[in-house]
N, C-alpha and C positions, 0 to 999 in steps of 0.2 A: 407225393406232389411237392414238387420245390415251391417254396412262396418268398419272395422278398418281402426282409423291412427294413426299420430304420427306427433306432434306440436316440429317445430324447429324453432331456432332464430340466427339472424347474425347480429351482434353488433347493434341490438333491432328491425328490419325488421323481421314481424312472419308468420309464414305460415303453414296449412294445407296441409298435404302429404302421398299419397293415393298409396300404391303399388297393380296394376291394369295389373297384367301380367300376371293374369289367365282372364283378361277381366268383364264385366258385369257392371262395375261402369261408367256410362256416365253422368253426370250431366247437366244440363240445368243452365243458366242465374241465374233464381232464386234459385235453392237450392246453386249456389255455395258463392251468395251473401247472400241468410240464412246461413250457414256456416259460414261466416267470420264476419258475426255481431257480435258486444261485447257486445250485451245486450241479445238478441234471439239465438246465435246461440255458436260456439266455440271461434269465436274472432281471426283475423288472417290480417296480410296485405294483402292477397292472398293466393291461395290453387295453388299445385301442383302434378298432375298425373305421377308416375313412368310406365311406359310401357315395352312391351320387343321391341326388334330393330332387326330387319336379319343382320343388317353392325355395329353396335353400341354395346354398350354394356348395354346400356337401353335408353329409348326414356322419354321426358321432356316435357309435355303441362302443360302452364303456364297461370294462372286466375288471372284476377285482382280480388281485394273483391267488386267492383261493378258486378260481375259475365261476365265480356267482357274478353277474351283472349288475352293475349299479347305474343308479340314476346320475350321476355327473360328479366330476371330479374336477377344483377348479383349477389346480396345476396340471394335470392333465389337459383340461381346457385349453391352457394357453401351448401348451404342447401341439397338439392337437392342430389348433390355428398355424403355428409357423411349420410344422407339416404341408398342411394343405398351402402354404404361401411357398415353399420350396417345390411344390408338384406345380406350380402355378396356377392354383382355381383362386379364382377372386379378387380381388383387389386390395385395397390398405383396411378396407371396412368389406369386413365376413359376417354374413349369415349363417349359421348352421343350427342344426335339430339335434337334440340329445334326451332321453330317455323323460328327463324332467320341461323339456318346452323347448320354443325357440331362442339362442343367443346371438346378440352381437358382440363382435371382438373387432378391435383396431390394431394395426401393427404400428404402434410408436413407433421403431425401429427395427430393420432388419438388417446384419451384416453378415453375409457369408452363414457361417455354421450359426450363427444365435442371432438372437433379438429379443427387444424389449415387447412384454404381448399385454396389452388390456383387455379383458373378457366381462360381460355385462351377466350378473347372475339373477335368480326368479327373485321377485319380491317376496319380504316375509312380512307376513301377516297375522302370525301368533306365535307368542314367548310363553314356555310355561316356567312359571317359579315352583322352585322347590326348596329346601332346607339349605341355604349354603349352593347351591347349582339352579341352574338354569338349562332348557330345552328348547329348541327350535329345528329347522329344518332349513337349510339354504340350498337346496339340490336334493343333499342327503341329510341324516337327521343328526345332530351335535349334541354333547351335553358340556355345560361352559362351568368351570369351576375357579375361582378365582383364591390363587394361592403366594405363600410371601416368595417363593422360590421355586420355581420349575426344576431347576437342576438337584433339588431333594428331594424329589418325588419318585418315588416308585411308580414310574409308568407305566412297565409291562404287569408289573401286579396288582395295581387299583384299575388298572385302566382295561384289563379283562376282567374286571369283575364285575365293573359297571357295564361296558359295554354287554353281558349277557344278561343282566338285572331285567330280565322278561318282564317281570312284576310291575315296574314301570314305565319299560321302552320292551315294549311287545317284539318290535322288528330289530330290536338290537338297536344301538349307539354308536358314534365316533364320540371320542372323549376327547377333550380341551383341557388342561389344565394352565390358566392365564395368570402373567403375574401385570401388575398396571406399573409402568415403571414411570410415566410423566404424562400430561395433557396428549393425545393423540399416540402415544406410546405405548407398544405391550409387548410380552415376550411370550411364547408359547410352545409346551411340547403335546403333540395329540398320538394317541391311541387309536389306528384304525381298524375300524371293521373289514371285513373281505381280506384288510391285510394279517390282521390277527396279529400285531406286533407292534412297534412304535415307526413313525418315518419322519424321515429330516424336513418333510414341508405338509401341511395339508390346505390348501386352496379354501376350501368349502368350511375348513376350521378356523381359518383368520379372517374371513369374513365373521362366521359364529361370533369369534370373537369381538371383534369391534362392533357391531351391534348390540351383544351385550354390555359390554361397557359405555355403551352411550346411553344403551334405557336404564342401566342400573347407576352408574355414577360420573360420566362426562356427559350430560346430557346437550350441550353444548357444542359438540365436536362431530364434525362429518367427515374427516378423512383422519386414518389412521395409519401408524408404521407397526407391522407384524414382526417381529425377531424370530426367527425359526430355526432349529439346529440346522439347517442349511441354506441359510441364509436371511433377506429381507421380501419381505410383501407389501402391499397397500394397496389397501380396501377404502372406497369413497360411497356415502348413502346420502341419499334425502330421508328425510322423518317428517312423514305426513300426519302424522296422528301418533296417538300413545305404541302403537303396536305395527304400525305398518311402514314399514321401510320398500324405497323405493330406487329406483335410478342405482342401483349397486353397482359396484365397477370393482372388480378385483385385477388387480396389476404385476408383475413380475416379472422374471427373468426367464428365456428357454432355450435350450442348445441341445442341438442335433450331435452328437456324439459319436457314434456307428451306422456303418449298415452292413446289411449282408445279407444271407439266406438261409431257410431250413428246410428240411427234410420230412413234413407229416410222417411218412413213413419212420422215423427216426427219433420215437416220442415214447 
């Protein structure tokens, strides 16, 4: 079976993305992690299925490139949104459903192959502390570590060790390591799970991020600039109480890059 897609990126997080609203494209584990290999397949951080919705205005399942499903991803998110704004479903404010509830997303801008995309992510409503780190969950589940330098960090090797630390993240971790560089300021490299590697953006981790820096030391501060090996983010919250953050709005950049087709049989 031939399937068309179309390869976006959000400040260097890439993804495979399948518009599947006539149905028939259901992939399995393995072809979606052939797909996402950079040496066998298209090359992706993960792949994502466009759907249609009865209540929404299109529906969002979201793959890691090890082929396991995850509950949202927020550079993918904003992917995802100017997708569905290039097939034409919706208008400048999108609805859609993803594994973790329902989002709204704005299209600040769209020109041609990119645009500027704001996407609204679930509220958090419990931080766990630990020694030196912090937990929560903003889609997916983070651990937030606040360090003097990102760029000395050994990320693929602290950052899979935690990330499989059963003992205290039962379901596995994405890992943050944050450094605070000024008031509303951070810089960050994360460690993802499903991708089992480091990546140049993580959506759902600069969020992480900046919530934890407001309950633990800008308490003061409701919008933040994320620095990420590929580029800039900014995440804006309310803080209704010690522990529950609300109105979150994660913002970035997305561009459509390729498209083309494959071959299921050719996997």
């Amino acid at each position: 079976m031939r399937i068309p897609f179309s390869k976006y990126e959000g400040a260097g997080n890439d993804f495979i993305l399948v518009d599947s609203r006539a149905g028939g494209f259901r992939p399995d584990a393995r072809t979606i992690a052939r797909l996402c290999d950079r040496h066998f397949g298209i090359g992706a951080d993960g792949l994502m299925i466009l759907s249609a919705s009865p209540r929404h205005d299109c529906s969002m399942r979201y793959y890691n490139a090890d082929g396991s499903e995850g509950e949202m991803c927020g550079n993918g998110a904003r992917c995802f949104v100017l997708f569905a704004e290039h097939l034409g479903i919706g208008g400048r404010e999108k609805r859609f459903e993803a594994a973790d509830g329902e989002h709204r997303a704005t299209i600040c801008h769209a020109d041609g192959f990119a645009g500027e995309i704001e996407v609204g992510m679930i509220d958090v409503e419990r931080i766990v502390c630990g020694e030196g780190w912090w937990f929560l969950n903003t889609g997916v589940p983070h651990y937030v570590e606040f360090v003097d330098d990102p760029a000395a960090v050994d990320v693929l090797q602290r950052g899979a060790h935690i990330r499989r630390d059963t003992a205290r993240f039962p379901q596995g971790t994405n890992v943050d390591f944050v450094q605070i560089i000024g008031d509303g300021h951070l810089r960050m490299r994360t460690y993802e799970r499903g991708v089992e590697n480091e990546t140049l953006a993580c959506g759902t981790g600069a969020t992480a991020a900046a919530i934890v820096a407001n309950f633990v030391r800008q308490h003061d501060v409701g919008r933040f600039l994320v620095d990420v090996p590929g580029g800039q983010l900014r995440v804006s919250f309310d803080r209704s109480a010690e522990q529950h953050y609300t109105n979150i709005r994660l913002s970035g950049p997305a561009r459509r890059v390729f498209e083309g087709t494959f071959d299921t049989e050719n996997l």
